[in-house]
C-alpha positions in Angstrom: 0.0 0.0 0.0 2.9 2.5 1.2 4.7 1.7 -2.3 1.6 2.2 -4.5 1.2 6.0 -2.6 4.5 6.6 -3.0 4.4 5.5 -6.5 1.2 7.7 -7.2 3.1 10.6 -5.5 6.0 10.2 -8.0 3.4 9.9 -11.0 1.8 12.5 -10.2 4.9 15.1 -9.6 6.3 13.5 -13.1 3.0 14.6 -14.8 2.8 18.2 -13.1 6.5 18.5 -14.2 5.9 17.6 -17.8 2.9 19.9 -17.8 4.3 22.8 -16.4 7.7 23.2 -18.0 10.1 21.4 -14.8 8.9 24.7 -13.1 8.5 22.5 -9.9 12.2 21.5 -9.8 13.9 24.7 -11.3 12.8 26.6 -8.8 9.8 27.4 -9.7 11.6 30.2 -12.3 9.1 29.9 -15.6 11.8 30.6 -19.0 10.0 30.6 -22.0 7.1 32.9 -22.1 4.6 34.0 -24.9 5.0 37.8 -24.7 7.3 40.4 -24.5 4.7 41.7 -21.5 5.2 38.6 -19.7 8.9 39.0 -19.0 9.5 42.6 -18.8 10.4 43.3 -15.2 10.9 46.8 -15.4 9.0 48.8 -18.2 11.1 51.9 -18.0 14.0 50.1 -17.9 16.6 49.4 -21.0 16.0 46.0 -23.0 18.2 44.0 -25.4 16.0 41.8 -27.4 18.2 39.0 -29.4 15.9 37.2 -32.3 17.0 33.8 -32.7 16.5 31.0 -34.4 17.4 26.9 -33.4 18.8 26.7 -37.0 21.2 28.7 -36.9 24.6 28.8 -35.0 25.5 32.1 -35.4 22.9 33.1 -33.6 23.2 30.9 -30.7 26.8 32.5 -30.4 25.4 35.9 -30.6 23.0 35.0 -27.9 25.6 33.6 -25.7 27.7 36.1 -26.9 25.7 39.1 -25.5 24.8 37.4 -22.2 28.3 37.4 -21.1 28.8 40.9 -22.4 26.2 42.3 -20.3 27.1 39.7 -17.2 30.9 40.5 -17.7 30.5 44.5 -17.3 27.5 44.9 -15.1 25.2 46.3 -17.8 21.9 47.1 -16.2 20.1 45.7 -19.3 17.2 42.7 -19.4 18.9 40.7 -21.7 15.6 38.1 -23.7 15.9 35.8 -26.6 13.1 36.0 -29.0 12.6 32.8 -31.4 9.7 31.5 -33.5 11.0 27.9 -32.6 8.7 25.3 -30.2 8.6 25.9 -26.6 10.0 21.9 -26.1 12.7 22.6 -28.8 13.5 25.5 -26.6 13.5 23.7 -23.6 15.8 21.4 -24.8 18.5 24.5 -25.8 17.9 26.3 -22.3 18.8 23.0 -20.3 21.5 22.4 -23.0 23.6 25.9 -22.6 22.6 26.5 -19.2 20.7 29.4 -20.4 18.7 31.3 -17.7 17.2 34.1 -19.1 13.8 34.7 -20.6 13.2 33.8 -24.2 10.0 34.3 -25.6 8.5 32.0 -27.9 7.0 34.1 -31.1 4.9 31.3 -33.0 2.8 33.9 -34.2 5.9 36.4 -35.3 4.4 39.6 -33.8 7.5 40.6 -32.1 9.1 39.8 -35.2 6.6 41.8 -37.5 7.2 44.3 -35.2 10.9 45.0 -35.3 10.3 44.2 -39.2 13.1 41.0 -38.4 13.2 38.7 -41.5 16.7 36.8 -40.8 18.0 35.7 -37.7 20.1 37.0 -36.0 18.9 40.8 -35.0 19.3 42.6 -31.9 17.7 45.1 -31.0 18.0 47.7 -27.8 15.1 49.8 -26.6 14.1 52.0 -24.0 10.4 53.3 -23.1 9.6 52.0 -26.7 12.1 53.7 -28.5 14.7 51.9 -30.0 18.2 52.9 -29.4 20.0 50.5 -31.7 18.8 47.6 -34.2 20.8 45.9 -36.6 21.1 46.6 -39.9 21.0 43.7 -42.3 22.9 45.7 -45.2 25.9 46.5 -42.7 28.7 44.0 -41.8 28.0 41.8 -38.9 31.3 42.5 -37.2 30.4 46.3 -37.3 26.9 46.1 -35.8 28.4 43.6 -33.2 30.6 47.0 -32.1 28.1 49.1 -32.3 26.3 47.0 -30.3 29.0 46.8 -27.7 29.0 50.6 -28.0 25.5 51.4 -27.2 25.8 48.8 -24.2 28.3 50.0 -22.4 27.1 53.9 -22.8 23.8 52.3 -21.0 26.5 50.6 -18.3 28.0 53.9 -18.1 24.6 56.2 -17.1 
């Protein structure tokens, strides 16, 4: 009798933790969301927005590139990935890369509509709505990576 409760207990945890994302054994810290509204934490405050796609390994790097950026000099930025890909193929790359920021899941492409983003990857900084730097898809990628660096550390330095 004790086994079969404890075995129900398990069961049921296993389910609840399939349903809800492992959000009961990660601390109960949700990561992939379905709106930029959801994750926000601080609407005044400065965002970097990095579209991304699964496909594409450049844009992983840029990603992982930019979260060490911000992490390595204290830039007061929320850093979230935006990607059209499934919320379990997510999954999969947050718990692969020990990624532990917010990525939002864009099925429907608004956010991508939005910031006019046809290739992956794009970042894009904004504050109060207005957008204080997005890539260019004419200009060199090494360039807009500097600029990028540029208009974060100006952010770091206010």
């Amino acid at each position: 009798m004790r086994k079969k409760a404890l075995c129900g207990v398990f069961l049921f945890m296993s389910f609840c933790c399939a349903l809800c994302g492992s959000v009961f054994f990660a601390g109960g810290k949700e990561r992939i969301h379905f709106s930029l509204a959801e994750v926000v934490k601080r609407p005044d405050g400065p965002l970097l927005l990095v579209f991304f796609s699964l496909d594409c390994h450049v844009c992983w790097e840029d990603l992982i590139e930019m979260k060490y950026f911000i992490e390595k000099n204290s830039v007061p930025i929320e850093l979230i990935g935006i990607s059209k890909d499934t919320p379990a193929e997510l999954e999969e790359f947050l718990d692969k890369y020990s990624f532990s920021y917010p990525v939002v899941c864009d099925r429907r492409k608004e956010l991508y509509h939005r910031f006019k983003v046809k290739l992956e990857p794009v970042i894009v900084i904004l504050k109060n709505d207005t957008i204080l730097y997005q890539d260019d898809i004419y200009e060199d990628f090494l360039t807009g990576r500097e600029k990028v660096k540029k208009c974060l550390l100006e952010i770091a330095s206010k």
